[in-house]
Every structure is written in C-alpha cells, then in structure tokens.
C-alpha positions in Angstrom: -30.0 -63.9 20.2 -26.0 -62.8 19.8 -25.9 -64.2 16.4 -28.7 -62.0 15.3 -26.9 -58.9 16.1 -24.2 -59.9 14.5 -26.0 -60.8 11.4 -28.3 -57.1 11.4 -24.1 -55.3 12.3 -23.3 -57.1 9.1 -26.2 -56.3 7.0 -25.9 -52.6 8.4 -22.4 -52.6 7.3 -22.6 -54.0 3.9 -24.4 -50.6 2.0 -21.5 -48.8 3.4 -18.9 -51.1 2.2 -20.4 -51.8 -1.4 -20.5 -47.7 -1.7 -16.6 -47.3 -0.6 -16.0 -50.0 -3.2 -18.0 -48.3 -6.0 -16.5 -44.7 -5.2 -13.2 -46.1 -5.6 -14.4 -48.2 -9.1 -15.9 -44.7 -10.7 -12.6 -42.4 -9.6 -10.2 -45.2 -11.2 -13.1 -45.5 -14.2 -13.0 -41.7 -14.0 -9.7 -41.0 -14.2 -9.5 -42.8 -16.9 -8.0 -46.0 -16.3 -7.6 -47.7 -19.7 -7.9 -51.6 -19.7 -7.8 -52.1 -23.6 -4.5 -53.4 -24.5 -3.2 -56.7 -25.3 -1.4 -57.7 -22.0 -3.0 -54.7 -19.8 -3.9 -55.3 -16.2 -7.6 -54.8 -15.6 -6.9 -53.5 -11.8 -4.7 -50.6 -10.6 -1.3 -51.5 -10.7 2.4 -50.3 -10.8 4.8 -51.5 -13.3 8.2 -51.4 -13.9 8.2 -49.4 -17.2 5.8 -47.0 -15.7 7.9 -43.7 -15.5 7.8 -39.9 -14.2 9.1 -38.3 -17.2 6.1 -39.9 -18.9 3.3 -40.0 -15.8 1.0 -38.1 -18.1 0.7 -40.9 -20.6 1.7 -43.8 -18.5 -0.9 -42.8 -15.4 -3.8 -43.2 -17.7 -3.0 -47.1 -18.0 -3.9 -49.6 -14.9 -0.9 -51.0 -14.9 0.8 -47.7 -13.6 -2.8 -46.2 -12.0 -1.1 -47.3 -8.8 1.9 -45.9 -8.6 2.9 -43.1 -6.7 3.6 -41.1 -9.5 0.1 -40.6 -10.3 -2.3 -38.9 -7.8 -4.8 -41.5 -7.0 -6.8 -43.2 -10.5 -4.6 -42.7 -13.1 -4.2 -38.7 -13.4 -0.5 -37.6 -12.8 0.4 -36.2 -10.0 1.5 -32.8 -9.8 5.6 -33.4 -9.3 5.3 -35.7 -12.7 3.7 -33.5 -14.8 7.1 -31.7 -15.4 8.5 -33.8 -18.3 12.3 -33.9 -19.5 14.1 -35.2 -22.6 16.3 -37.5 -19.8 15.5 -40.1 -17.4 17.4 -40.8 -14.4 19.8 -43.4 -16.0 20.9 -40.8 -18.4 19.2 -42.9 -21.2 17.5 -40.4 -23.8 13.8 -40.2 -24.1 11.7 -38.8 -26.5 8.1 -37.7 -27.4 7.7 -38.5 -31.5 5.5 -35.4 -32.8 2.8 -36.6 -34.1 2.6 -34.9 -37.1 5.1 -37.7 -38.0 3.4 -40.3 -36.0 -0.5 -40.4 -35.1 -0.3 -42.9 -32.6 1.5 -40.4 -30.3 4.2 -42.6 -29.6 7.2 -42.1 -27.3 10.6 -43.3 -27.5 13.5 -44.3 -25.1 17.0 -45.6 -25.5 17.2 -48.7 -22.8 20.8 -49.9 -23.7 23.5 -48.4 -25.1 27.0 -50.3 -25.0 29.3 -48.0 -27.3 28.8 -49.7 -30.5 25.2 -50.7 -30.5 22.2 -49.4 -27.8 18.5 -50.5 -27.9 15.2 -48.4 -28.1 11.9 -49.1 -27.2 9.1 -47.4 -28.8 5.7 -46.2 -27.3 2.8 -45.8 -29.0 -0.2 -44.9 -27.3 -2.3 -46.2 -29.3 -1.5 -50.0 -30.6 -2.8 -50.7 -34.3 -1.6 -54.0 -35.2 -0.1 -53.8 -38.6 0.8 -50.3 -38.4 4.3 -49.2 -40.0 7.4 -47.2 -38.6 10.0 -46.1 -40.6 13.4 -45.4 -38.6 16.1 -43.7 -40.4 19.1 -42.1 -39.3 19.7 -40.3 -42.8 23.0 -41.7 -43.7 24.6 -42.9 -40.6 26.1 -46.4 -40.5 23.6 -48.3 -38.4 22.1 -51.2 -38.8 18.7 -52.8 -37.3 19.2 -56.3 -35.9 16.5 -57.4 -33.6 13.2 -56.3 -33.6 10.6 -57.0 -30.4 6.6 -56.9 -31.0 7.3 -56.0 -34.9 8.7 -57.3 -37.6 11.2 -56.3 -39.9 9.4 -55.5 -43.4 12.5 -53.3 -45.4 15.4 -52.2 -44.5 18.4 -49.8 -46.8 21.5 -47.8 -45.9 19.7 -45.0 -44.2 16.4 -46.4 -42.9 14.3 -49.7 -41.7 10.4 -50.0 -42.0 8.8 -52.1 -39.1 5.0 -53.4 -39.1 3.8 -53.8 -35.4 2.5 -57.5 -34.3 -0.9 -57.9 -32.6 0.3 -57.0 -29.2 3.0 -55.2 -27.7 6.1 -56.6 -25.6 7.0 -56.2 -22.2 7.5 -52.7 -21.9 3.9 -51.9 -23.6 5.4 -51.0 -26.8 7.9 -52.6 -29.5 11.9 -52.4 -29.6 15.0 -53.3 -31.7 18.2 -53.3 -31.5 20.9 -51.5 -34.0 24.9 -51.2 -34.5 26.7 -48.5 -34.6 27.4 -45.8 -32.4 24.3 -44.3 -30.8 22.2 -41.9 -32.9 19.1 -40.6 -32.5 16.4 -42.4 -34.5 14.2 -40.4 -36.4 10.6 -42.1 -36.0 7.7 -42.1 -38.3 4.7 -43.9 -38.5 1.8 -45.1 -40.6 -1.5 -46.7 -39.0 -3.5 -47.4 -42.5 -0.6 -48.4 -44.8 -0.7 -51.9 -46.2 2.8 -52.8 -46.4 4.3 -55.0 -49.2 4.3 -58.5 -48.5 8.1 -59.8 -47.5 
C-alpha cells in the first residue's frame, strides 16, 4: 500500500515538473537563444569569450545565455547594455559598421607585444567563403597568421581573407600582424567569389 502513494506522489508531481522544464525551454527559445553555428553549444552556457562590452550580441548565443551578464535566456542584462570602445584589459574593441561589413561583425585586439598584436574578428553571421579585406592604408604591417580563414591576397597596404567553414575558438576568425599596433580597417564581402590562390 506505501508503494502506491509513492507511485500516485510521483505521477502527481510529474505535470508540474515537465511544465517548469518547458517554461524554462520557451524563455531560453524566446530570448533567442541561437544554436546554429559550427561549434555552438545547444544548452545555456557561459564562455570565456563571452563579454559585457558585447552582452547584446554575445547573450543571444547559448554559449553565453548563461552568464551573468545576460538577464536570464540570452537578453542582456541591463548593466551590459552600456557598451564601450575598451575592455577591461585595455585591449581595443570595435563594432565594424556595417555599411562596410553585412555580417555585423565585431573586432577586438587580444595581444599586443610592441611590435606585433593580434585581432580576432566577430562576425555575427558566419558565411563560409566570405571575404575581409584589412588594410591599414600605408602603414608597415604585415599579416602572418591567419585562424578560421585563409590568406587569399595580400600588398603593402592591405590583406584579403576568405573565412573557413567554421569559426575558431573565440567564435570568429583571427590573425596575427607586425608592426606597431594600428587599427585595422575591416571590410567585408559575403557573395564575392574570390580568385583561386
């Protein structure tokens, strides 16, 4: 007879638990949660390139849904909706307009030892085969390695990368240059068909 009420407690418990579960599925599939990236998490997470200065963009992802930047689901919380051109290592970071650059991508300098630095680049969008052109009009830099694209063309004043099918580590693609740290300006192309190397 014990084992019955315990079995009838469970089955009364279970619509209430399978409704909890589904409220939180539809705010996180509300909010906006996006799952479709090569190398995105399919549950609420919180990863290391996840960042304040960026919550807007970076809380709509599940790999940052669960940070505490973001205010439950994926929508920024109010604190990271300020944005600056700086984050808290003093490394600059960017928006790239998109009248330049229709994938709405971002950019942020990770490294940046004197006479070389690193960028990685954001796009919010990922269209394999897409091409950036970054050019520093004249200044003596130099790409050397590129992450998640490839090299395609590369002068005196600029460099024209074509994305790989999925990004790297930090959700996006980076290189590295020498040369004193300048900022890159970033353009992009999602429909060009580049020349073959």
């Amino acid at each position: 007879p014990d084992m019955r009420r315990v079995y009838a407690a469970m089955l009364l418990a279970l619509p209430h638990a399978c409704s909890a579960a589904a409220a939180s599925l539809r705010m996180l599939t509300a909010a906006g949660c996006r799952t479709s990236g090569p190398g995105e998490s399919s549950t609420a997470a919180c990863s290391t390139w996840c960042s304040q200065v960026d919550a807007k963009f970076d809380c709509a992802f599940c790999t940052c849904a669960a940070c505490a930047i973001c205010a439950g689901g994926g929508a920024p919380s109010a604190n990271a909706q300020a944005t600056t051109a700086r984050h808290d290592g003093g490394k600059e970071a960017w928006r790239v307009s998109t009248e330049l650059c229709s994938l709405d991508a971002r950019a942020e300098v990770t490294a940046d030892w004197g006479t070389g630095f690193k960028v990685e680049v954001r796009p919010s969008s990922w269209v394999e085969g897409a091409v950036f052109t970054i050019g520093w009009h004249g200044a003596p830099i130099s790409l050397q390695q590129v992450f998640a694209a490839d090299k395609i063309e590369q002068d005196e004043s600029r460099a024209l990368v074509r994305l790989r099918k999925g990004w790297d580590e930090h959700h996006g693609f980076g290189f590295t240059a020498n040369g004193a740290y300048r900022r890159p300006h970033i353009r992009c192309e999602a429909s060009r068909s580049p020349p073959p190397p």
